[in-house]
C-alpha positions as CSV (number, residue, x, y, z in Angstrom):
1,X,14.6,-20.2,-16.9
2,X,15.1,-22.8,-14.6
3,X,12.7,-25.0,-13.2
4,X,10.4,-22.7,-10.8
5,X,8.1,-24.5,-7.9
6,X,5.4,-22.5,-7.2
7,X,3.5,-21.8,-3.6
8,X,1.3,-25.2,-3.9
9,X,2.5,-27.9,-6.0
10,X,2.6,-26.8,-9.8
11,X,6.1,-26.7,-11.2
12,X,7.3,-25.0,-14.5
13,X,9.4,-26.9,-16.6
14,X,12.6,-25.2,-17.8
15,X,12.1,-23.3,-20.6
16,X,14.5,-21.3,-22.7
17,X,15.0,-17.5,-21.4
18,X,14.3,-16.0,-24.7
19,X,11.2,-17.7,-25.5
20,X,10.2,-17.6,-21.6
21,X,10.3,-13.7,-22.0
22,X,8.3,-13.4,-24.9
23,X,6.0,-16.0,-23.6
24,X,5.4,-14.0,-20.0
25,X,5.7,-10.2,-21.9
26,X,2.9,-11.5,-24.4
27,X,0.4,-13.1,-21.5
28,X,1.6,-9.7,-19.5
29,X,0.0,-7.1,-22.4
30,X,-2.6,-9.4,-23.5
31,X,-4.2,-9.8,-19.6
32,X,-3.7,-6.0,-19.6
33,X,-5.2,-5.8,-23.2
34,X,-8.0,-8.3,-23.0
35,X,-8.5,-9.3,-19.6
36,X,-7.6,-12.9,-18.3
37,X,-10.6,-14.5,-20.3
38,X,-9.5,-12.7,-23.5
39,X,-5.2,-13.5,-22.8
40,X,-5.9,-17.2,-24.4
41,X,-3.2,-19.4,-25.2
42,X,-4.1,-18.8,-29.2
43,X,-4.0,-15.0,-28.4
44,X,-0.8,-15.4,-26.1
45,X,1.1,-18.0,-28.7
46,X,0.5,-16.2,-31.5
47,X,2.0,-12.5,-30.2
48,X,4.7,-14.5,-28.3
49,X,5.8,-16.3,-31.9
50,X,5.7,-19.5,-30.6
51,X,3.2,-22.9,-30.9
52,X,0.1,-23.4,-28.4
53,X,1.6,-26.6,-27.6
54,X,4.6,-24.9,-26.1
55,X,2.6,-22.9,-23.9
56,X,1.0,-26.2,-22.7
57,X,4.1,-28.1,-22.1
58,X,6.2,-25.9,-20.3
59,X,3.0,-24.4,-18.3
60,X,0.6,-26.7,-18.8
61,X,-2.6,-24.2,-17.5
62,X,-3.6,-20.4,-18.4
63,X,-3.4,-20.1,-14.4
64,X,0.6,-21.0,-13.9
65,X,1.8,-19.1,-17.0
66,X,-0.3,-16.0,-15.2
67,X,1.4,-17.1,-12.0
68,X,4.7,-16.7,-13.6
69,X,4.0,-13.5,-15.1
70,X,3.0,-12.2,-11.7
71,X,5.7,-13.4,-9.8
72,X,8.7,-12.2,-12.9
73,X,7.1,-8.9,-12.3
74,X,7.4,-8.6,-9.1
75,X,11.0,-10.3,-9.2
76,X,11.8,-7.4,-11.2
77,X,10.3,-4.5,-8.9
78,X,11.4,-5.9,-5.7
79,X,15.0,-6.4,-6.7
80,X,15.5,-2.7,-8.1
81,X,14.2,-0.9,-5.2
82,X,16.1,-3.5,-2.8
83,X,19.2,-2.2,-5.3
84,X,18.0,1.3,-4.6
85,X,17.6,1.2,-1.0
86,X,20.8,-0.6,-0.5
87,X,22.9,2.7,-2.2
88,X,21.0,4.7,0.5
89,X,22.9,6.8,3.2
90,X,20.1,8.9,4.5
91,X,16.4,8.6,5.1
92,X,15.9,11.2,1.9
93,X,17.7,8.8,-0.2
94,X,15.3,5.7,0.9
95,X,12.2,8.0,0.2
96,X,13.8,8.9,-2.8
97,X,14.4,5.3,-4.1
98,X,10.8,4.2,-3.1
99,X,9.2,7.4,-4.7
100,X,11.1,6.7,-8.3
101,X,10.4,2.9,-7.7
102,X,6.3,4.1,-7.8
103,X,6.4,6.6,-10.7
104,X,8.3,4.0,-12.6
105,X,5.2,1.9,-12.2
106,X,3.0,4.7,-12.9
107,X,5.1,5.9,-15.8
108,X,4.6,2.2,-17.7
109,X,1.1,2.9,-17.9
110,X,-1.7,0.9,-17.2
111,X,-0.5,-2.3,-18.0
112,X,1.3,-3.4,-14.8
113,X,-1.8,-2.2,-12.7
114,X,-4.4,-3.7,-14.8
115,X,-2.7,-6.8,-15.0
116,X,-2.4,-7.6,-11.0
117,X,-5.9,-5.9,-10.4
118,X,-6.9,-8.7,-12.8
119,X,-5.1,-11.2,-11.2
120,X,-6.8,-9.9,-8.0
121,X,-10.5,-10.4,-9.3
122,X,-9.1,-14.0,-10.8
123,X,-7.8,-15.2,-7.6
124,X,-11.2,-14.6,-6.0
125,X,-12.7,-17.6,-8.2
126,X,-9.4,-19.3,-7.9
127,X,-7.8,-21.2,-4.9
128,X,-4.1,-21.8,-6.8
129,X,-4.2,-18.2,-7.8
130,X,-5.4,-16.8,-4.6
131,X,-2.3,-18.5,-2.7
132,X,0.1,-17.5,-5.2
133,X,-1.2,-14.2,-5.1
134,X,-1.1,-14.2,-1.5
135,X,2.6,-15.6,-1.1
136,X,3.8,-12.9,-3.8
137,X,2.2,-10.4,-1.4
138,X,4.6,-11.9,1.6
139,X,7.2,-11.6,-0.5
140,X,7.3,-8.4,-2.1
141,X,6.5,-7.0,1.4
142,X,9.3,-9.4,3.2
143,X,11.7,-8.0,1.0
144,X,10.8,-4.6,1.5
145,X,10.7,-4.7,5.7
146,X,13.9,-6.3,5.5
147,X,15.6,-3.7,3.9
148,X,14.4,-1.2,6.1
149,X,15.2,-3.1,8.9
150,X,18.4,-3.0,7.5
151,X,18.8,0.5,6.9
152,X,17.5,0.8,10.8
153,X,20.1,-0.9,12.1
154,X,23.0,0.7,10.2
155,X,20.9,3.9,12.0
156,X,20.1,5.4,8.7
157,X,16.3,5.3,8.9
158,X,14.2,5.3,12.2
159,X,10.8,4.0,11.7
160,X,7.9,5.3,13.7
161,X,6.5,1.3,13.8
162,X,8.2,-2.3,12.8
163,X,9.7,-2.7,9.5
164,X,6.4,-5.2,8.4
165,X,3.9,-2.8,9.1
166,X,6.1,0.4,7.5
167,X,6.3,-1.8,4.5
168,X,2.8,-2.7,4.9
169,X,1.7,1.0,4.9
170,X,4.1,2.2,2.1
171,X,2.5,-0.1,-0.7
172,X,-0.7,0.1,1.2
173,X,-0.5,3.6,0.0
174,X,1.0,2.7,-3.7
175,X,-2.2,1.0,-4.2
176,X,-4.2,3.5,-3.2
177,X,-3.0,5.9,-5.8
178,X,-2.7,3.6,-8.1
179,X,-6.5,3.0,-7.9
180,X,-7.4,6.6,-8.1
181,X,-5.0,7.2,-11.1
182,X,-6.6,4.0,-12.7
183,X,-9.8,5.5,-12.1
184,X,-10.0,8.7,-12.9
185,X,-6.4,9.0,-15.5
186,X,-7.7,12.7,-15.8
187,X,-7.6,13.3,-12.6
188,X,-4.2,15.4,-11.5
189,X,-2.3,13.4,-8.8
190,X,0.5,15.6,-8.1
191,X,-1.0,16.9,-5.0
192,X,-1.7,13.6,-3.7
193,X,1.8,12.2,-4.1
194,X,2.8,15.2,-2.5
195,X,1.1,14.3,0.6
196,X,1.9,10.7,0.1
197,X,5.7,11.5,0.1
198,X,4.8,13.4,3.5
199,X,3.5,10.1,5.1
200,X,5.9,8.0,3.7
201,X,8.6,10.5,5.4
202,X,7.3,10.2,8.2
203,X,7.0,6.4,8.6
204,X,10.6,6.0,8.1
205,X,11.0,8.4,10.6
């Protein structure tokens, strides 16, 4: 992993990829797991396989590693449905590729959901966090309106509003099923994304 800057002025040194991974998948289940004040450095060291001090040096706070974490999952999202959307011809395809983008993130469980809800209530007591959560919000939603503004200009998609406030809308509505499925998990939410599919259809128009 190469040295990553964040939104303020925090920096992350460079840190081998194979103990970065296990260091960010460890702090990812263990937020998920334990919440943020039960994800320590003991807890996240231990299941990663590596010394405390290591988590220290390369991170140095609890509140950049969980930055990191954040922004390699969304890294990961964004760039598969960008992938996805890319392949599209048609308006079904794009619907398609942002409806198997969501039930992958439903179909991992909990985890992912828990963790950035988490990261939401964190960032409420804390300024660093609240900006990186905030410029990982740009981001994620920048990537998205661009590559439906994309697909409107090749005349594939045609969008009942601007590509910011489509892409807006469309996780606007992620999270809103997201929150019920958190929730309620009993609770069957094929009806609902059955109607969310019909909104997102007609957004992209």
């Amino acid at each position: 992993m190469e040295a990553a800057t964040t939104a303020g002025t925090s920096q992350v040194r460079g840190l081998p990829s194979d103990k970065a991974a296990r260091i960010v998948d460890a702090m990812r289940v263990s937020v998920a797991q334990r919440g943020t004040a039960g994800a320590t450095f003991d807890v996240v060291a231990r299941e990663a396989g590596v010394s405390r001090g290591l988590l220290h040096y390369y991170f140095g706070t609890k509140e950049r590693l969980l930055v990191e974490v954040v922004r390699r999952e969304c890294d990961v999202r964004v760039e598969r449905l960008q992938d996805a959307i890319a392949g599209a011809d048609n308006a079904d395809d794009v619907l398609a590729a942002l409806v198997r983008s969501f039930e992958d993130f439903l179909g991992e469980g909990p985890t992912p959901a828990v963790m950035f809800y988490e990261m939401m209530t964190l960032g409420t007591r804390n300024e660093e966090i609240a900006a990186e959560l905030a410029e990982l919000g740009r981001r994620t939603r920048s990537h998205l309106s661009e590559a439906l503004r994309a697909k409107t200009q090749d005349g594939v998609l045609g969008l009942r509003s601007d590509p910011d406030t489509v892409a807006t809308l469309l996780y606007a509505l992620a999270d809103g099923v997201t929150v019920r499925r958190l929730t309620e998990p009993q609770y069957d939410i094929a009806p609902v994304m059955t109607e969310a599919v019909s909104v997102a259809r007609a957004l992209l128009g």
